[in-house]
N, CA, C and O atoms as a GROMACS GRO file, in nm:
protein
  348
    1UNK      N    1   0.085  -0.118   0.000
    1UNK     CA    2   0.000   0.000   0.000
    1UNK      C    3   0.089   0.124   0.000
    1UNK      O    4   0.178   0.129   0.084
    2UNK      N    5   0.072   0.232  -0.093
    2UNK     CA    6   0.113   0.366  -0.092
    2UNK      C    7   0.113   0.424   0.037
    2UNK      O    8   0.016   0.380   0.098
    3UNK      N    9   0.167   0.488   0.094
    3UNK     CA   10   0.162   0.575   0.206
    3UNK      C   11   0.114   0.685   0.158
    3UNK      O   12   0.158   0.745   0.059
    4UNK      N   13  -0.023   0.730   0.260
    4UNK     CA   14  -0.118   0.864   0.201
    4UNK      C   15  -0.186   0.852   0.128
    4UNK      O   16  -0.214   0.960   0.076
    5UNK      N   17  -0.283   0.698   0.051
    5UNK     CA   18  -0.341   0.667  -0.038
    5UNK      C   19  -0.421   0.605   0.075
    5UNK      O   20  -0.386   0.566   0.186
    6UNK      N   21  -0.576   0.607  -0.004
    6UNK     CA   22  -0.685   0.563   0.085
    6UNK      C   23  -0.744   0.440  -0.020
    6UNK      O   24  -0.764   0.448  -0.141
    7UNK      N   25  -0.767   0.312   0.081
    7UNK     CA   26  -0.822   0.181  -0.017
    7UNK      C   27  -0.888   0.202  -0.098
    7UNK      O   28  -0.981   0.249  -0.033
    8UNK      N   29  -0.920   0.207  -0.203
    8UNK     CA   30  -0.990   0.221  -0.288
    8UNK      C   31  -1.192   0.113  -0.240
    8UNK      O   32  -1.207  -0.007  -0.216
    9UNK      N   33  -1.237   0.160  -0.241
    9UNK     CA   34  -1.366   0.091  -0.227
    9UNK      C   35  -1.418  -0.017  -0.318
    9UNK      O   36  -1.402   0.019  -0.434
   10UNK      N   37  -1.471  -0.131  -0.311
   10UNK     CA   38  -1.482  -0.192  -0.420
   10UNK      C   39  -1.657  -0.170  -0.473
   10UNK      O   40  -1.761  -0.140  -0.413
   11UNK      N   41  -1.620  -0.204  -0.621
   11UNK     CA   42  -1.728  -0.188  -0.663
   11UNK      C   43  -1.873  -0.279  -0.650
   11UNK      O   44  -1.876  -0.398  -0.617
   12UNK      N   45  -1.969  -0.212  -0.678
   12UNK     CA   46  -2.061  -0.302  -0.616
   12UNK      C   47  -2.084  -0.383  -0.732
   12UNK      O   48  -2.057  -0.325  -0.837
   13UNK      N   49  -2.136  -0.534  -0.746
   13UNK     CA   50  -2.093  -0.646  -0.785
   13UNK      C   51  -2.244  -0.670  -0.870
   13UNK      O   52  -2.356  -0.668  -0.820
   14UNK      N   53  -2.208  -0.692  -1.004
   14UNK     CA   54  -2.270  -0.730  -1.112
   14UNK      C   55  -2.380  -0.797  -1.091
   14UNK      O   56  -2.491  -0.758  -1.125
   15UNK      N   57  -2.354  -0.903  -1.033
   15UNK     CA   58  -2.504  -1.012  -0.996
   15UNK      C   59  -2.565  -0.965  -0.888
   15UNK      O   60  -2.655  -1.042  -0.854
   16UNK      N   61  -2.557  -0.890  -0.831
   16UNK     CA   62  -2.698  -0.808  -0.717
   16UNK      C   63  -2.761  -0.760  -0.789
   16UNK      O   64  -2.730  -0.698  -0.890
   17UNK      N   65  -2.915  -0.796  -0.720
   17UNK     CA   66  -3.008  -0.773  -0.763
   17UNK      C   67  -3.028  -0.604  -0.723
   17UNK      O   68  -2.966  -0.544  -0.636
   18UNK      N   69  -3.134  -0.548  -0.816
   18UNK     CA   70  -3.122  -0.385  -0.836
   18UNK      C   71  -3.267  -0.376  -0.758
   18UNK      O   72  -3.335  -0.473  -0.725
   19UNK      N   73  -3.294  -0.252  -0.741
   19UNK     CA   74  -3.432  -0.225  -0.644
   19UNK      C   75  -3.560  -0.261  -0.708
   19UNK      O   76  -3.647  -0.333  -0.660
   20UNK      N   77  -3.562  -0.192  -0.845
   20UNK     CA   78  -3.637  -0.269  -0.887
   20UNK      C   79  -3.657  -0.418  -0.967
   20UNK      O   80  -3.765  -0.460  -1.010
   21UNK      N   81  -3.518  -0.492  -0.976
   21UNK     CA   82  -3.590  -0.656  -0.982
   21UNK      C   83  -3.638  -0.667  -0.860
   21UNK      O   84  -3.758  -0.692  -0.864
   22UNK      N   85  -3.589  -0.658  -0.736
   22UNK     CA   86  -3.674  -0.672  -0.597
   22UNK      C   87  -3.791  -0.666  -0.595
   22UNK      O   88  -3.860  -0.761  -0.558
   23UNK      N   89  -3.850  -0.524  -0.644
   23UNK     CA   90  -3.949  -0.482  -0.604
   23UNK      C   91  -4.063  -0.564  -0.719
   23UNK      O   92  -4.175  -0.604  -0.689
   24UNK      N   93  -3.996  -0.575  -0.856
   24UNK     CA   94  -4.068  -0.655  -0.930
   24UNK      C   95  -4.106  -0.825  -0.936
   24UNK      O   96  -4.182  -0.877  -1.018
   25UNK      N   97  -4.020  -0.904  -0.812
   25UNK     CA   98  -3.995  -1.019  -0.751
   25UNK      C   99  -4.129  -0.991  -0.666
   25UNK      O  100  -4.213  -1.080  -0.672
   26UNK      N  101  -4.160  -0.877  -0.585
   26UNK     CA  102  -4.241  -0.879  -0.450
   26UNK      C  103  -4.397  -0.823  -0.493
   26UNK      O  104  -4.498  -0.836  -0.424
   27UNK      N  105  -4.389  -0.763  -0.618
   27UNK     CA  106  -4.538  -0.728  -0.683
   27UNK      C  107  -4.558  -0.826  -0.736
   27UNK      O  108  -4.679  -0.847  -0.725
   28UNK      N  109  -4.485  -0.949  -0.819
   28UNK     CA  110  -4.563  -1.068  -0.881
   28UNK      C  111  -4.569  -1.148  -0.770
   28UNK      O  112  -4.668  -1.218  -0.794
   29UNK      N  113  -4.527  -1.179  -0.669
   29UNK     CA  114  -4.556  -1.219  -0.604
   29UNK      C  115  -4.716  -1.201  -0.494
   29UNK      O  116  -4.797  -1.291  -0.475
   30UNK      N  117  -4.722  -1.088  -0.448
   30UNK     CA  118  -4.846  -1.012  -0.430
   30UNK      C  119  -4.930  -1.012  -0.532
   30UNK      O  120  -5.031  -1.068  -0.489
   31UNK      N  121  -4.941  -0.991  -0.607
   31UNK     CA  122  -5.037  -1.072  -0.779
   31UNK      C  123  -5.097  -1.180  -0.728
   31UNK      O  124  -5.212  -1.185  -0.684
   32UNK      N  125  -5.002  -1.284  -0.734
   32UNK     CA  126  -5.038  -1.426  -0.721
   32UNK      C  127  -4.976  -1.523  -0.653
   32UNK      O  128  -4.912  -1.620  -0.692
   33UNK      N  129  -5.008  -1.477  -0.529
   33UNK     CA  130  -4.922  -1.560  -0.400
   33UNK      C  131  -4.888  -1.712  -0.416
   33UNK      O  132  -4.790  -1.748  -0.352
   34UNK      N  133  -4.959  -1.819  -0.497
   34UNK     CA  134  -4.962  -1.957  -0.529
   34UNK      C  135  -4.816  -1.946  -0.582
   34UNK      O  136  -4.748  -2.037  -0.534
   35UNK      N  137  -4.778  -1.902  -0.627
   35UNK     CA  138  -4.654  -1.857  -0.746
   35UNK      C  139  -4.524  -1.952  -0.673
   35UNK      O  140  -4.481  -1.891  -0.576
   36UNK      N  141  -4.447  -2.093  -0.695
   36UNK     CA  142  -4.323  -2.058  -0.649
   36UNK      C  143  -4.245  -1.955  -0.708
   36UNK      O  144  -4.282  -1.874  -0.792
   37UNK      N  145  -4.107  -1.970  -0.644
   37UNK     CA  146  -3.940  -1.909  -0.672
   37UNK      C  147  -3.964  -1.934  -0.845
   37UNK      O  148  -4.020  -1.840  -0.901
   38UNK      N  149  -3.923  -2.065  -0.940
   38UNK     CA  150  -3.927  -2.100  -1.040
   38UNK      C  151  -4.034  -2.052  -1.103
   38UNK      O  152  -4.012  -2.031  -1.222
   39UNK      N  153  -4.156  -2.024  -1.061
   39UNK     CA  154  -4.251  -2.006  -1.156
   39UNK      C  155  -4.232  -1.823  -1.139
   39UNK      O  156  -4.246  -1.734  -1.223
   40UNK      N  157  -4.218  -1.821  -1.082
   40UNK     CA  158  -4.190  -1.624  -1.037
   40UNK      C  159  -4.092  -1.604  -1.157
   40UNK      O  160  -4.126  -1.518  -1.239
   41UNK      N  161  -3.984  -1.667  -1.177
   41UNK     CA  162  -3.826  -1.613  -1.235
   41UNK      C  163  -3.917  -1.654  -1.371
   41UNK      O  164  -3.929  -1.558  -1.446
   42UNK      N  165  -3.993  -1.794  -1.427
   42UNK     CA  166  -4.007  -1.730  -1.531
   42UNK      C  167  -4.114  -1.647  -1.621
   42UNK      O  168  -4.116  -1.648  -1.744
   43UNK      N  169  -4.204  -1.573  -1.536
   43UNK     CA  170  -4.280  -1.511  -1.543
   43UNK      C  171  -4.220  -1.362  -1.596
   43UNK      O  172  -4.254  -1.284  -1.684
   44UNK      N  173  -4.100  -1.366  -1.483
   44UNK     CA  174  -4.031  -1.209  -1.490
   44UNK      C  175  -3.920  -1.208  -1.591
   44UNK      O  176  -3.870  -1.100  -1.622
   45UNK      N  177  -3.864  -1.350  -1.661
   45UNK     CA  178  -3.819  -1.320  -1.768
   45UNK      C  179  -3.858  -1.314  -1.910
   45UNK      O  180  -3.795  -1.290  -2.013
   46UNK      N  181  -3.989  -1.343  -1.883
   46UNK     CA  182  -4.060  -1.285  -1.988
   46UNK      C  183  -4.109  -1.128  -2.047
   46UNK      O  184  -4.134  -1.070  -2.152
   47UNK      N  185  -4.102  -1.103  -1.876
   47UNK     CA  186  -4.084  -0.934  -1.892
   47UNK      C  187  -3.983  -0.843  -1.896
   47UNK      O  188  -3.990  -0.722  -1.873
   48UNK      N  189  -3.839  -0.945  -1.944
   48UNK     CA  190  -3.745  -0.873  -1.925
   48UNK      C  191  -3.639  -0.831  -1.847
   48UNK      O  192  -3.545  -0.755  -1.868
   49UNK      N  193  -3.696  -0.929  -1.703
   49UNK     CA  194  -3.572  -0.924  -1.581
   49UNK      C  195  -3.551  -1.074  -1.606
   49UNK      O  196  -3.638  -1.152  -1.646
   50UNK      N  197  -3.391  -1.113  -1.570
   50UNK     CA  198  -3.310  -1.211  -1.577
   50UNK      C  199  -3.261  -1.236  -1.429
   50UNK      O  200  -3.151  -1.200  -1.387
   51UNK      N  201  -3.388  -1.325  -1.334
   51UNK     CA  202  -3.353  -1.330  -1.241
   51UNK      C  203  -3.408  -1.487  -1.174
   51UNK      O  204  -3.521  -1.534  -1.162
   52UNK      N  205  -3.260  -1.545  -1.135
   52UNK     CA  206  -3.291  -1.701  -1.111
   52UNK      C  207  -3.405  -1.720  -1.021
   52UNK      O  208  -3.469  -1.621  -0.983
   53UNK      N  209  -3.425  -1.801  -0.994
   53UNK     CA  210  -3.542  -1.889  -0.892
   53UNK      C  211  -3.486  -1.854  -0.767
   53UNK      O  212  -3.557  -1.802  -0.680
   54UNK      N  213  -3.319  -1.884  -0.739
   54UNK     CA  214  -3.280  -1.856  -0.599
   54UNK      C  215  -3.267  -1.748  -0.540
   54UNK      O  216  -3.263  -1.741  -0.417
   55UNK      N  217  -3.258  -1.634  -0.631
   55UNK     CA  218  -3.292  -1.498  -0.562
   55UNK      C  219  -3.427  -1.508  -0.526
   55UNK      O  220  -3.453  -1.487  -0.408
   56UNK      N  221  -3.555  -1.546  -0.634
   56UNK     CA  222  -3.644  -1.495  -0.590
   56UNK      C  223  -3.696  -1.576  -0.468
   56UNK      O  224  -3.813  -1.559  -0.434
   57UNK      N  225  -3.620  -1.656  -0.405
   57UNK     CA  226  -3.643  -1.803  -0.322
   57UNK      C  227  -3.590  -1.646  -0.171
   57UNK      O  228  -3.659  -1.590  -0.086
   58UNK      N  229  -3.472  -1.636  -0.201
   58UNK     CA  230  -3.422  -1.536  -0.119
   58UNK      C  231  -3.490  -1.369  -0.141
   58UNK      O  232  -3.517  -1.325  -0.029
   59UNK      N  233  -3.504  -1.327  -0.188
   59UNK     CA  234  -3.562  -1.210  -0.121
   59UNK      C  235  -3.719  -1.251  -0.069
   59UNK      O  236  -3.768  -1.185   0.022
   60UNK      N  237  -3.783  -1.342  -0.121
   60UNK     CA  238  -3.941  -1.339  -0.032
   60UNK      C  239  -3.860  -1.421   0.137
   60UNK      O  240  -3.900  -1.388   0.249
   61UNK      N  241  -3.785  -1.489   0.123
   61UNK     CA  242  -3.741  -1.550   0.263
   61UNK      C  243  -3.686  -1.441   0.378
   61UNK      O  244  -3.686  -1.450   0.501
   62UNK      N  245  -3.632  -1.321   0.277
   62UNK     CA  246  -3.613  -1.204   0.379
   62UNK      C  247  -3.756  -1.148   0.425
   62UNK      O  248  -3.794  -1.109   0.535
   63UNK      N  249  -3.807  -1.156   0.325
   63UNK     CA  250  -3.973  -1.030   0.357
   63UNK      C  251  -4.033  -1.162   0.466
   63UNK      O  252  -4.128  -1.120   0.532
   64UNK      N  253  -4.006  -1.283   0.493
   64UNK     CA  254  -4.074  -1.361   0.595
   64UNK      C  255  -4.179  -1.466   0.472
   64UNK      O  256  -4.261  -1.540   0.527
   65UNK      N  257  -4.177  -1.469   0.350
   65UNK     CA  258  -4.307  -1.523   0.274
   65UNK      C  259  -4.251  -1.648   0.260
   65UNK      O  260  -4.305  -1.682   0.154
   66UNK      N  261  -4.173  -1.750   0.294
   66UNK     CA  262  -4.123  -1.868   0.249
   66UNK      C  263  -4.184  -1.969   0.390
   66UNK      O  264  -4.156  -1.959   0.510
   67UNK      N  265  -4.254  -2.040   0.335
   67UNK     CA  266  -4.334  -2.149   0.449
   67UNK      C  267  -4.241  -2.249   0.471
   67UNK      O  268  -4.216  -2.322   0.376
   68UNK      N  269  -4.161  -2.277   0.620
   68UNK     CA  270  -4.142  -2.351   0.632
   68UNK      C  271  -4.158  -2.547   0.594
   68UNK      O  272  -4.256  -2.616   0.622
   69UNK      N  273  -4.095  -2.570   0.561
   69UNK     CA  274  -4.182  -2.726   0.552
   69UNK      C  275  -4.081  -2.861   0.562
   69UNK      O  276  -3.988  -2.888   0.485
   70UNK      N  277  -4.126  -2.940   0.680
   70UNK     CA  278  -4.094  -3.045   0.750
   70UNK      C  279  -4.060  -3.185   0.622
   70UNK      O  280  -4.145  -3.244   0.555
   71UNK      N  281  -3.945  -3.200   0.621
   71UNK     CA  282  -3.954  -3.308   0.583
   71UNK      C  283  -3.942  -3.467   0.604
   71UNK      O  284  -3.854  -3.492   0.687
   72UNK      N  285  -3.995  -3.562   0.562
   72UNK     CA  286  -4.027  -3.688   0.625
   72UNK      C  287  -3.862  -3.777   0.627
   72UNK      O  288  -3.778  -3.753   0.541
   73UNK      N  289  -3.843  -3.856   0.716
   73UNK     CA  290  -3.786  -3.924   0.709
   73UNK      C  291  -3.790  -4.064   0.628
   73UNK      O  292  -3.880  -4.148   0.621
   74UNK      N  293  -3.639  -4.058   0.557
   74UNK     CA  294  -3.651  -4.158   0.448
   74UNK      C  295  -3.668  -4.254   0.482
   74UNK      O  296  -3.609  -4.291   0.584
   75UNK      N  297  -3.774  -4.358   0.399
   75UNK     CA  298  -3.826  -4.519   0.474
   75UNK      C  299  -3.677  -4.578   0.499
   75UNK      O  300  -3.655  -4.637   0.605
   76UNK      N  301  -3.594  -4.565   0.420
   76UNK     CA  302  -3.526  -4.682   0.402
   76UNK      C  303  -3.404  -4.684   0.544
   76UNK      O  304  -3.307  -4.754   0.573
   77UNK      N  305  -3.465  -4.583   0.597
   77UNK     CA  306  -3.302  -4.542   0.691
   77UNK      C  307  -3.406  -4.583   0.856
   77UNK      O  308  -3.352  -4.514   0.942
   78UNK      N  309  -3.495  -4.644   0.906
   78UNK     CA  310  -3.556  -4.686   0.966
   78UNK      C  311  -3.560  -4.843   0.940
   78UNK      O  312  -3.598  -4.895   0.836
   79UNK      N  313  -3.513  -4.912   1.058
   79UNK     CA  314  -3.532  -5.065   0.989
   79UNK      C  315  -3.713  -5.124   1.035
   79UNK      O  316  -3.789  -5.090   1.126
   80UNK      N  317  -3.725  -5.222   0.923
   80UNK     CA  318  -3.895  -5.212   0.946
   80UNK      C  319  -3.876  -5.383   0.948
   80UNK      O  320  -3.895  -5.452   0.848
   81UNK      N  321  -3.835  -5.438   1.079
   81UNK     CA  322  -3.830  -5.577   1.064
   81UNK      C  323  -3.956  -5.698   1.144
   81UNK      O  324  -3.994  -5.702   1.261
   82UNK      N  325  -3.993  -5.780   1.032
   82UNK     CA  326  -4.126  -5.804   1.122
   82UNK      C  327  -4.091  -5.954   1.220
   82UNK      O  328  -4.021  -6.042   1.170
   83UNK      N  329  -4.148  -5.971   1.361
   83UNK     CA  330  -4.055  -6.085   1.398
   83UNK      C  331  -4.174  -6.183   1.391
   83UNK      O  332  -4.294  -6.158   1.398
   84UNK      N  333  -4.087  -6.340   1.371
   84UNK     CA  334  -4.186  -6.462   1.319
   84UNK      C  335  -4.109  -6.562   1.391
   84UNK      O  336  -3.996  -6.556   1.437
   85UNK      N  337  -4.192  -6.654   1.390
   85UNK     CA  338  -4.139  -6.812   1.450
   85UNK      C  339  -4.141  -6.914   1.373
   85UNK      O  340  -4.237  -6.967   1.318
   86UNK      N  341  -4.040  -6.940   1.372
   86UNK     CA  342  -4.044  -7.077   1.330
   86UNK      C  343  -4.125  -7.213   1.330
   86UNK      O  344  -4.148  -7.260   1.441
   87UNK      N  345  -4.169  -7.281   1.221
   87UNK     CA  346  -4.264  -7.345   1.299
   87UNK      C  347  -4.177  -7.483   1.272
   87UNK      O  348  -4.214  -7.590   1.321
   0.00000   0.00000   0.00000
C-alpha cells in the first residue's frame, strides 16, 4: 500500500439484484401468491428481468413469505423388521 493513499472501495458487484428486480420479484408475487421461486423467475423473464429462482427463493425468505416445511424421514433409513417363528 502507498503511504497517504486511501483503499480504494470496491465496486458493487454485477449479480446483485437492483431495487427494482426486488421490487418486481415482491409485486408478482403479491399478484399471485400460489406462485413458487421457479414459476416467479419465469414469469419475470418474460418481462425482461433475468432473475434465477434462488434470488427470488431469497428475497421473499427475507420479507418472511417462504413457508417452512418439514420433511419426512426416508423409509429406508428406519429398519422395518417383522418378527416370526419358526414353525
Amino acid at each position: 500500500m502507498v503511504p497517504g493513499c486511501r483503499p480504494s472501495r470496491k465496486a458493487p458487484s454485477v449479480l446483485r439484484l437492483t431495487d427494482s428486480e426486488r421490487q418486481a420479484i415482491l409485486e408478482k408475487k403479491k399478484a399471485e401468491p400460489q406462485m413458487s421461486a421457479r414459476q416467479i423467475s419465469g414469469h419475470l423473464r418474460r418481462e425482461g428481468f433475468w432473475i434465477s429462482p434462488s434470488n427470488c427463493y431469497r428475497v421473499r425468505k427475507a420479507k418472511g413469505w417462504v413457508i417452512p416445511q418439514s420433511l419426512l424421514e426416508a423409509p429406508w433409513k428406519t429398519p422395518h423388521y417383522e418378527p416370526f417363528q419358526p414353525k
